[in-house]
C-alpha positions as CSV (number, residue, x, y, z in Angstrom):
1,X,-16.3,27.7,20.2
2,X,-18.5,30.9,20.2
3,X,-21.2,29.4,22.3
4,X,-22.2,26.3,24.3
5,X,-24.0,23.5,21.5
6,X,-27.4,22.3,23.2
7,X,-29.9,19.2,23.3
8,X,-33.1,20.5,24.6
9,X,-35.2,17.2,25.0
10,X,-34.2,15.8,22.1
11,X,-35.6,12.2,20.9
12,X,-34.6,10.8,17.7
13,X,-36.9,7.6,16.5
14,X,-36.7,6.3,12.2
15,X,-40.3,6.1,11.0
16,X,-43.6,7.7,12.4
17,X,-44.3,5.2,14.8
18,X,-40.4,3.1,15.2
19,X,-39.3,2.3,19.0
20,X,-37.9,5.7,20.2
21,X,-33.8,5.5,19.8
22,X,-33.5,8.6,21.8
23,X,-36.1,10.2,24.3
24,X,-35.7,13.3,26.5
25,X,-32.5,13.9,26.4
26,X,-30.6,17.0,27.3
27,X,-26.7,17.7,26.9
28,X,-25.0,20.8,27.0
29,X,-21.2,21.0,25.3
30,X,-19.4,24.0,26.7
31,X,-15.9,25.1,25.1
32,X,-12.5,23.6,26.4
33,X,-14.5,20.4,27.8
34,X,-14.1,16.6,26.8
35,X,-17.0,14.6,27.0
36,X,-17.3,10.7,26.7
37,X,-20.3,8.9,25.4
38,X,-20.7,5.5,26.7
39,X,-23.2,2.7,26.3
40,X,-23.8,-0.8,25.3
41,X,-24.0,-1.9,21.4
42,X,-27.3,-0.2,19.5
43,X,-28.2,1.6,22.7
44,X,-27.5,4.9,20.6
45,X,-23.9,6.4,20.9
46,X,-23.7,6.5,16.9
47,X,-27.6,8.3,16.8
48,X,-26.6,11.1,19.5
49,X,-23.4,11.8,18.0
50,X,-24.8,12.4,14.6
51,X,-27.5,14.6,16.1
52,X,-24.9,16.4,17.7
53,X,-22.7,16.7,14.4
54,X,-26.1,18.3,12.8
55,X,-25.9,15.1,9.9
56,X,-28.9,14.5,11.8
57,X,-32.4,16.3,12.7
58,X,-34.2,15.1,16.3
59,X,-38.2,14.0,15.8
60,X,-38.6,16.1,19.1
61,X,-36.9,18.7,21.3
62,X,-34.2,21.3,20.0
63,X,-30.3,21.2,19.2
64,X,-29.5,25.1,20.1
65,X,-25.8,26.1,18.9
66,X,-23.6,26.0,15.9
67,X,-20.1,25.8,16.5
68,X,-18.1,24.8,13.3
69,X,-18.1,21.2,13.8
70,X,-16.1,18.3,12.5
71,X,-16.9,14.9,12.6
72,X,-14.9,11.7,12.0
73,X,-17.3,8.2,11.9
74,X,-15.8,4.6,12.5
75,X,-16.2,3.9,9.0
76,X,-15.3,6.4,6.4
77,X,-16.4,6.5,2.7
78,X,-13.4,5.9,0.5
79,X,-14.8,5.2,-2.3
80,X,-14.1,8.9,-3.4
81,X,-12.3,10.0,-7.1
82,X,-9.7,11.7,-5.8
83,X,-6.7,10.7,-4.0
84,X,-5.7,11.3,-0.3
85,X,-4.3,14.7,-0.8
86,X,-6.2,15.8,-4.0
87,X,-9.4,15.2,-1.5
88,X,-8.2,17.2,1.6
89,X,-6.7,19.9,-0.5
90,X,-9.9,19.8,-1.7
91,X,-11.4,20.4,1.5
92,X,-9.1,22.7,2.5
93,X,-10.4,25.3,-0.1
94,X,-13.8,24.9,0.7
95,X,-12.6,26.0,4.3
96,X,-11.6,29.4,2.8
97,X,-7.7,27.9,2.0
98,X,-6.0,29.1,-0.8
99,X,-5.0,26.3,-2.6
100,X,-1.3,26.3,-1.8
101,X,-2.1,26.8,1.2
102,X,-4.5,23.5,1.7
103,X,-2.1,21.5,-0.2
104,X,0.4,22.0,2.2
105,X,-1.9,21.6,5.5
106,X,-3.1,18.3,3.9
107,X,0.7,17.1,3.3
108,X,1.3,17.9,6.7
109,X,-1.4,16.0,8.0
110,X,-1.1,13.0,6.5
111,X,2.7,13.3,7.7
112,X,1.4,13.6,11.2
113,X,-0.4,10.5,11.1
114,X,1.9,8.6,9.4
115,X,-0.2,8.5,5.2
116,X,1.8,10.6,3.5
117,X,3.4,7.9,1.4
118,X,-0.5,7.6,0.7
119,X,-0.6,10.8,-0.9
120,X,-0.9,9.7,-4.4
121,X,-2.8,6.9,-4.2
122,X,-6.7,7.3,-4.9
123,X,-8.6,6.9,-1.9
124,X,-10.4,3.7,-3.7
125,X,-7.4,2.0,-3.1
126,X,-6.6,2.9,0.9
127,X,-7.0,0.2,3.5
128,X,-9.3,0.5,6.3
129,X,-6.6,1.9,8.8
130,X,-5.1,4.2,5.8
131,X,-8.5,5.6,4.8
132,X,-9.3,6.4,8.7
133,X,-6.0,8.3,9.1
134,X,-7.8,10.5,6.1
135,X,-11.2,11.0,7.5
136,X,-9.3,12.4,10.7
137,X,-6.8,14.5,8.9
138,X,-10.5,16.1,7.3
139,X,-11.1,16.7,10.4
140,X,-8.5,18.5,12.0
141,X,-8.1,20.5,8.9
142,X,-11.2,22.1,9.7
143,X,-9.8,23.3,13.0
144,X,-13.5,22.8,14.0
145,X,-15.0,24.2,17.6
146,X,-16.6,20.8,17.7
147,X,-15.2,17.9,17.0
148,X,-17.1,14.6,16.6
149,X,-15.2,11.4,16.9
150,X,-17.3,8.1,16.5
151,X,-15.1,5.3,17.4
152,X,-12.4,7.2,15.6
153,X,-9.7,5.3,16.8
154,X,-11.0,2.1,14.5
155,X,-7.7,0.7,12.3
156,X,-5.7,3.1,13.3
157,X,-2.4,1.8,14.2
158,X,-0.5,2.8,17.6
159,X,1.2,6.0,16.1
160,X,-1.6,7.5,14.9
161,X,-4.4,6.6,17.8
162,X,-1.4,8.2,20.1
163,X,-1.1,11.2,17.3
164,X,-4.9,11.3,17.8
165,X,-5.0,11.6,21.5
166,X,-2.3,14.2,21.3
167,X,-5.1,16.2,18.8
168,X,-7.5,15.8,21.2
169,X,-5.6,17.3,23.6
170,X,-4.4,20.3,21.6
171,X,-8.1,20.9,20.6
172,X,-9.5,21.5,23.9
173,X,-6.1,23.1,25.1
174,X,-7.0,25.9,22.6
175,X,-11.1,26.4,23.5
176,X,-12.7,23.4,21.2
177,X,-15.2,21.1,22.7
178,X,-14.1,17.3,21.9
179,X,-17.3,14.1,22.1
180,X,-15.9,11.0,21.6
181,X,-17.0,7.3,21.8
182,X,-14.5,4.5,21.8
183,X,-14.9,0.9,22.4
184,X,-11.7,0.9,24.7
185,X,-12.3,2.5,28.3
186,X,-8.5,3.1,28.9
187,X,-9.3,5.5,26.0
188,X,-8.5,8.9,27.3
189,X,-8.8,7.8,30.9
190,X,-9.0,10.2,33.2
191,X,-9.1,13.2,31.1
192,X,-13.2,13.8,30.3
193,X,-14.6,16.6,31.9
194,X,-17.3,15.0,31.8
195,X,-18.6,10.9,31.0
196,X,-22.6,10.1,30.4
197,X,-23.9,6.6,29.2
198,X,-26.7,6.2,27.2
199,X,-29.3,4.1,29.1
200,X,-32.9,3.3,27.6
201,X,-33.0,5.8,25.3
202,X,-31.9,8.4,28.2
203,X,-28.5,9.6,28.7
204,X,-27.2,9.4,32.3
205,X,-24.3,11.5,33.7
206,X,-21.6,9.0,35.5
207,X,-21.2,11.3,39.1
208,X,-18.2,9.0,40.0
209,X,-15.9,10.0,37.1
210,X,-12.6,11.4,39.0
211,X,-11.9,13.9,36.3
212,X,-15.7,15.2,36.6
213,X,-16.0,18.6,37.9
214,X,-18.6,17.2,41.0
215,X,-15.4,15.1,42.1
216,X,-14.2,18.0,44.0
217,X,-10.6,18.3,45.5
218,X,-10.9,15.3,47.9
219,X,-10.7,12.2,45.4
220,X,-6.9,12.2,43.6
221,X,-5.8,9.9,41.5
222,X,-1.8,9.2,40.5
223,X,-0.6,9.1,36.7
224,X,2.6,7.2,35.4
225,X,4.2,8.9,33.0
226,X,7.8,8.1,31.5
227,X,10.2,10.2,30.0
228,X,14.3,10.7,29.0
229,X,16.5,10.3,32.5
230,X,17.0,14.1,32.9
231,X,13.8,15.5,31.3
232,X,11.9,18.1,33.8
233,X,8.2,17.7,33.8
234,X,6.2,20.8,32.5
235,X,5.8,23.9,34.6
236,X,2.0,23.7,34.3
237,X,2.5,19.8,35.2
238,X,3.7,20.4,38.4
239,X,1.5,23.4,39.3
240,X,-1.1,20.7,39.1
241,X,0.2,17.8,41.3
242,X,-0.1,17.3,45.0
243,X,2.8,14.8,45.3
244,X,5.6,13.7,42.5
245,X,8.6,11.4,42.7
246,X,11.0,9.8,40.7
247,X,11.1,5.9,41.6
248,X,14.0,5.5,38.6
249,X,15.0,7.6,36.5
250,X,12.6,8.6,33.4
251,X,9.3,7.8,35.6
252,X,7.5,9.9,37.3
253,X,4.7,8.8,39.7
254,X,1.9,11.9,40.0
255,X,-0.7,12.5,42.3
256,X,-3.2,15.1,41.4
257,X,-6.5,15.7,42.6
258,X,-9.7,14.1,40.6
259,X,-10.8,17.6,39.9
260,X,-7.3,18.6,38.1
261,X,-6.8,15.7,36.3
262,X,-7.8,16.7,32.9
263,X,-5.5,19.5,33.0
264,X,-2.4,17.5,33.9
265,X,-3.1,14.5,31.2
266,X,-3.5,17.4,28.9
267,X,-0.5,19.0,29.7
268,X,1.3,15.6,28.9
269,X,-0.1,14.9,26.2
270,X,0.9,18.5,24.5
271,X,4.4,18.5,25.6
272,X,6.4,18.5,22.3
273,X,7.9,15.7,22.6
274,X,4.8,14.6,24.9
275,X,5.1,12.2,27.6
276,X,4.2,8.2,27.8
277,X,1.3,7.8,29.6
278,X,1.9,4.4,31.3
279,X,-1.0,4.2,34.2
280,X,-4.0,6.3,35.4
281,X,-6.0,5.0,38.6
282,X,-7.3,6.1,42.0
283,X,-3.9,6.8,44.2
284,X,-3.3,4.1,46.6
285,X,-4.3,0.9,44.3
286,X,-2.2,-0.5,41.7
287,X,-3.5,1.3,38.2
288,X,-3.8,-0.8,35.5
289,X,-1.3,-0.6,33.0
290,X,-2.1,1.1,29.3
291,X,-1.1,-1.3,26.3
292,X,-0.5,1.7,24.0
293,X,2.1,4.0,23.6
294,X,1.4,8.1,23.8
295,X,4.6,9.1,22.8
């Protein structure tokens, strides 16, 4: 990302004189950084991330900044005339591919999520879940600065929401900036630089998140992660951890301090193969577990 993307007092309201969705509100995306949106039902998550994507304009204040952005909504059109890989080949030329080139980004895409048996089929046709795994693979061909994702996570099936987190990952590990809502708040736990909730039409920054950068060294939290009997954790894992051990073999109990958090979940989750995430929670209490597999 060349340069920080900014809300300057932005408020965003629908008609000249509608109840004000937005008001006053000022974020600042820096590259490398995960950022959480979080906030009731039709408080405005949706509204803030589209004004952040640039698919929409503010009624007030400035958005300063234009990283290449990509943005992938809870609901995606499919009612398209092409098929799954005629539409991000597609894409991919518009993004300056040759079209070899995109053809074979696209197939490896939809490989990577688990569609490419979807390949052929005209996106008319794809379910819900199958159609989402497209809209992120439009995404991530991009290779955008920004990335967008609204509730991304929506139908897709474990693979590819672990497949997803493991983008994430990769996207901040190489200098993107990632905003994400998601319903679930096991989603990515632990690993936002930064978490605000959208409050009356005012964003709020959560000061008690333990991967937030005010947490400082003195909160830590631990992190179950499992593995092969055998398999060494990461170099850059351990550089990060205050305290490991091996209860059996395969898991691997970390503790980390709150402020280096986001660089040891990332560091799991990039691994090739990466690691299963089983718990994150403040050391000393009994995390609670994670349904979902990140292998």
């Amino acid at each position: 990302m060349q340069r920080d993307l900014r809300l300057v007092g932005v408020g965003r309201r629908y008609g000249l004189r509608g109840p004000w969705v937005l008001r006053g509100v000022d974020l600042t995306l820096t590259p490398g950084t995960l950022t959480r949106i979080e906030g009731a039902n039709g408080t405005g998550k949706s509204t803030l991330l589209r004004l952040l994507a640039r698919l929409d304009t503010p009624s007030e204040g400035r958005v300063m900044g234009r990283p290449h952005t990509a943005y992938v909504p809870e609901r995606f059109p499919s009612a398209l005339p092409f098929t799954a890989l005629g539409y991000l080949t597609h894409l991919g030329t518009v993004h300056g591919l040759s079209r070899g080139n995109a053809q074979r980004a696209s197939g490896d895409l939809l490989e990577r999520f688990g569609a490419s048996v979807y390949a052929t089929t005209p996106m008319s046709r794809l379910s819900k879940g199958s159609s989402q795994k497209v809209a992120v693979a439009q995404a991530l061909l991009a290779e955008p600065e920004l990335l967008v994702l609204d509730e991304a996570w929506t139908g897709l099936d474990e693979g590819a929401r672990a497949e997803l987190e493991r983008a994430v990952a990769e996207r901040t590990a190489d200098g993107g900036a990632v905003v994400f809502v998601d319903h679930d708040p096991r989603r990515l736990a632990g690993a936002s630089d930064a978490t605000y909730t959208v409050v009356g039409s005012g964003l709020e920054r959560r000061t008690d998140h333990v991967g937030s950068p005010e947490a400082g060294t003195g909160p830590v939290i631990r992190v179950v992660v499992q593995g092969p009997p055998g398999r060494q954790l990461p170099a850059d894992v351990v550089q990060s951890v205050a305290a490991a051990t091996e209860p059996t073999p395969g898991t691997h109990r970390l503790t980390v301090p709150a402020s280096r958090s986001d660089v040891l979940l990332r560091a799991l989750l990039t691994a090739r193969p990466s690691w299963h995430v089983v718990s994150v929670g403040p050391d000393g209490t009994n995390p609670p577990e994670h349904p979902g597999s990140r292998s």
